[in-house]
N, C-alpha and C positions, 0 to 999 in steps of 0.2 A: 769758353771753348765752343764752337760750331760744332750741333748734335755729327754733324759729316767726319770730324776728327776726334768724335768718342770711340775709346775701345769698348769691346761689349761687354768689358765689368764696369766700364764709367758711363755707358747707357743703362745696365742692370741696375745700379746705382742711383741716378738717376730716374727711372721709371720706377725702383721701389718707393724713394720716397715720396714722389708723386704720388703713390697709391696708401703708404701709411697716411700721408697726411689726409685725404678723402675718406680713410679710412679706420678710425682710431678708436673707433666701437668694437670695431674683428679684434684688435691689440686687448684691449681692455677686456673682454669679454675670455678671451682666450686666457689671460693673465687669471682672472677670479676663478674660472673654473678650476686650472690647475690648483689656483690657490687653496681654494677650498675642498678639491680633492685632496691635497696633501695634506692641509691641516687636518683633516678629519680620518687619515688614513692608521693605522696600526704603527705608534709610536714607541722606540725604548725610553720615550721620557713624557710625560701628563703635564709639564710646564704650559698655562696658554700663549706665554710667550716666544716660549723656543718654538712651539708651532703655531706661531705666527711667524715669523722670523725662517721658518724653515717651509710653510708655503707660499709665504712672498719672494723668497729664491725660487722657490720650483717655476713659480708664477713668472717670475723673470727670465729666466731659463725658458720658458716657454716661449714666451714674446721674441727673446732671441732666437728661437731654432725658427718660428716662423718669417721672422725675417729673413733668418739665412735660408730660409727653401724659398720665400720670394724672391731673391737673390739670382739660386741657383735658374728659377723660373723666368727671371726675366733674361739673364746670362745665356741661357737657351734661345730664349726667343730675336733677342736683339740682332743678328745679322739679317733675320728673316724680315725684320720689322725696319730696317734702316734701307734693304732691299726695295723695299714697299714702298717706303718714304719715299726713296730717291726717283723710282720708278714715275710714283703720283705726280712728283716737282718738274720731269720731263713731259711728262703729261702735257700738265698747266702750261710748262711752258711753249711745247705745240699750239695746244689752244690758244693761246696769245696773238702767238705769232701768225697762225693760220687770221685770227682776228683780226689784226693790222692788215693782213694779205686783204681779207674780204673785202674792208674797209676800203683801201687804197685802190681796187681795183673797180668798187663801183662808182665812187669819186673818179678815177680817172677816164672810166665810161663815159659817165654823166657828165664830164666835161666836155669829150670827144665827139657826144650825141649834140650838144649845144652848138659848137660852135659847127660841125656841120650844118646842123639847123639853119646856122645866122648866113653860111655861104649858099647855102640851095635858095634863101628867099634873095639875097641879093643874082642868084639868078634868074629867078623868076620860073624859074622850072615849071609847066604844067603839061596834062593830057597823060593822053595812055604814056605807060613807062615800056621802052623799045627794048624788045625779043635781048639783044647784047649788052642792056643793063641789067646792071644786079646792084639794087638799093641796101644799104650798110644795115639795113636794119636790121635783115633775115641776120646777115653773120653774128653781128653784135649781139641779136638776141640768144642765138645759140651759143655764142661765150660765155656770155654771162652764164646761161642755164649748166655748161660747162666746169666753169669755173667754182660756182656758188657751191654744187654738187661733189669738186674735187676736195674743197675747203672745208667741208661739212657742215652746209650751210641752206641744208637741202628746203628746209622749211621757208627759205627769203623766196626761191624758184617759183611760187608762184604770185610775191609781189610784183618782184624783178623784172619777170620773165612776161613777156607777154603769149598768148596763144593764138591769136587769132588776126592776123598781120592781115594790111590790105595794099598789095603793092600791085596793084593794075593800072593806076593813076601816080602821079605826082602830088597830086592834092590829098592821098588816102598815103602815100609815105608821109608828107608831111605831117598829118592827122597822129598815126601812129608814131613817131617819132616825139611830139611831143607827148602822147599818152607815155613812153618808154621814159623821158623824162622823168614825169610822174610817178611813175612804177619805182624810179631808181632813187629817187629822192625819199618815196616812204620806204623803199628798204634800209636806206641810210638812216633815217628813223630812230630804227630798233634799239632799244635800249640795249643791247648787248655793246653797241660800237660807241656808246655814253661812257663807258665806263672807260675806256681807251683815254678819254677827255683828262681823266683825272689822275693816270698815272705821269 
């Protein structure tokens, strides 16, 4: 059964025995003490047997109540903690998917930067760059820094991202355009978007 369709006496249940089993010294320990407080306690009979026999019940009895107060203790805690659970798993799965986002969106940059790239040299584009152009790079760079930032990805912003643009020339966008390449290729890098590889 999927921990999602446990009631909280079959997750109680469950996370007891989880905890007896890690835990069988507390059992044991708790067992002999009673044990030996019983047997040693003011008896109507001096038999060593009957008191043995009558503190390995107490002893038993003991083990039993502490289970049933782990019981009641995890019974308690179980919606709080399947809350948490379920929360955590939404979580992850944000992160994921923000991850994929990341991924796909500087891949599809670094595409978009290239093959601009491959059309401006087959224009042959040079000289100062004219007052009514506005080179893709400025925008692109601020998407990115945009995006990376919305994604929670704030820490790639400064591979990614460049600061310090030269678009007064054609020769100095091309320049920087390939450095953006650069940038967006070791953000791609990062071992966080490896791990995408392997699901």
């Amino acid at each position: 059964m999927s921990q999602w369709d446990q009631t909280a006496w079959q997750r109680a249940a469950a996370d007891t025995s989880a905890f007896a089993a890690g835990h069988v010294w507390l059992f044991v320990l708790i067992g002999a003490l009673f044990f030996g407080a019983a047997g040693g306690a003011v008896l109507p009979f001096d038999s060593i047997l009957w008191r043995a026999l009558f503190g390995a019940l107490v002893g038993l009895l003991a083990g039993v109540a502490l289970w049933l107060a782990l019981m009641v203790y995890f019974w308690l805690r179980a919606p709080y903690r399947q809350r948490d659970e379920a929360r955590a798993m939404i979580r992850e799965a944000n992160d994921l998917q923000n991850l994929v986002f990341a991924r796909d969106f500087l891949r599809q940059t670094l595409d978009a930067n290239t093959r601009i790239l491959e059309d401006l040299a087959k224009q042959h584009r040079s000289g100062p760059v004219a007052e009514d152009d506005d080179p893709w790079i400025r925008g692109q760079n601020e998407e990115t820094r945009r995006q990376l930032e919305i994604l929670g990805f704030a820490d790639l912003v400064p591979i990614a991202v460049l600061g310090d643009l030269k678009i007064e020339t054609w020769e100095g966008v091309t320049r920087d355009a390939k450095r953006i390449g650069r940038s967006l290729a070791e953000a791609l890098a990062d071992p966080r978007f490896h791990v995408l590889d392997r699901l």
